[in-house]
Wavefront OBJ file of the C-alpha trace (Angstrom):
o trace
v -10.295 -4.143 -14.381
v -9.390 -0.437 -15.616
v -6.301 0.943 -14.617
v -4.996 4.360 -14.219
v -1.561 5.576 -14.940
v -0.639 8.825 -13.043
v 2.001 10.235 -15.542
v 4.578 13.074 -13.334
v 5.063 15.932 -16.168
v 6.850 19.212 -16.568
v 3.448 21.835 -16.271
v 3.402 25.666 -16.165
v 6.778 26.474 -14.443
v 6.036 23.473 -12.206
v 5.553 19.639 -12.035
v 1.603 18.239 -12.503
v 0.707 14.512 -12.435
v -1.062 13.628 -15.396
v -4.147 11.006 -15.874
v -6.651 9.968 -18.214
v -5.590 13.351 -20.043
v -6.166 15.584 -17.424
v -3.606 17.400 -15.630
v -4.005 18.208 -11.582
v -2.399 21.295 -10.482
v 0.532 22.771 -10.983
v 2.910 21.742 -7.870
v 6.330 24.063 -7.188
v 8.476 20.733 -7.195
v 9.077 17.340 -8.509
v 8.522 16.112 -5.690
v 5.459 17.373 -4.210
v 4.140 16.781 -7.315
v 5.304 12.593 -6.814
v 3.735 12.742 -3.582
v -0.229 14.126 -4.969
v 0.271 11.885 -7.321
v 0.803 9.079 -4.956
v -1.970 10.612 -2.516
v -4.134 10.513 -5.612
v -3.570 6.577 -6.660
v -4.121 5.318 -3.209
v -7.242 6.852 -2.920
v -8.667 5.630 -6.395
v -8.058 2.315 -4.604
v -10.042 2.684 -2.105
v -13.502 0.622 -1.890
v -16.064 2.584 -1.647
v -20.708 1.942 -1.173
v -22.274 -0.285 -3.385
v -25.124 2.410 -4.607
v -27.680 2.282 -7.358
v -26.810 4.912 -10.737
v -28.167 6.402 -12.891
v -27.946 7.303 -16.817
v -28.831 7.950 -20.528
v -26.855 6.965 -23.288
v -26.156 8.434 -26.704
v -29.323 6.442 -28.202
v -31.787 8.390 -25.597
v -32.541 5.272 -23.580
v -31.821 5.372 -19.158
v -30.179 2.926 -17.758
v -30.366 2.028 -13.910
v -27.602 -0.386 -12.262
v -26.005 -1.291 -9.303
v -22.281 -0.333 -9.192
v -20.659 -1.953 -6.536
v -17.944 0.016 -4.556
v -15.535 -3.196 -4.345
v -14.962 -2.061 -8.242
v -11.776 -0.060 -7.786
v -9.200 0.806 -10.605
v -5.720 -0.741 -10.944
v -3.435 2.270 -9.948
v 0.422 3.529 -11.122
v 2.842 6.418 -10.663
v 5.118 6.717 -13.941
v 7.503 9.348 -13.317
v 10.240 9.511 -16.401
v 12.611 12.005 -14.461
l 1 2 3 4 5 6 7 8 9 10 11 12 13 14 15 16 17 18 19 20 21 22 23 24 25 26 27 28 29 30 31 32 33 34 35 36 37 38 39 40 41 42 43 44 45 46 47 48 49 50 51 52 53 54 55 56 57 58 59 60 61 62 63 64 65 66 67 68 69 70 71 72 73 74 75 76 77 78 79 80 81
């Protein structure tokens, strides 16, 4: 199972949660930044419809499975204040 760590930084005169190398936007206070970042982990966790993708890889060749929405990420909120 993936997981995905939801990291609370110091970002542009602000507070951002960081994940996966991507920061979200830039929140006026620690804790309103805690709180998306919170908002944001729950919902990764959330099941979601089994539907049929979609794609090509590197090597030119499609691919076409079935990605179940019961295949939610392990979710965390590190915040090293």
């Amino acid at each position: 199972m993936a997981k995905v760590v939801y990291k609370i930084v110091k970002h542009e005169n602000g507070w951002a949660y960081k994940a996966r190398g991507t920061f979200s936007e830039t929140f006026p206070t620690h804790e309103a930044a805690v709180a998306a970042a919170k908002a944001a982990a729950a919902e990764q966790r959330v099941p979601g419809e089994t539907v049929g993708i979609e794609y090509e890889t590197a090597d030119g060749i499609w691919h076409e499975e079935l990605d179940p929405g019961s295949d939610r990420p392990e979710t965390s909120v590190e915040d090293e204040k």
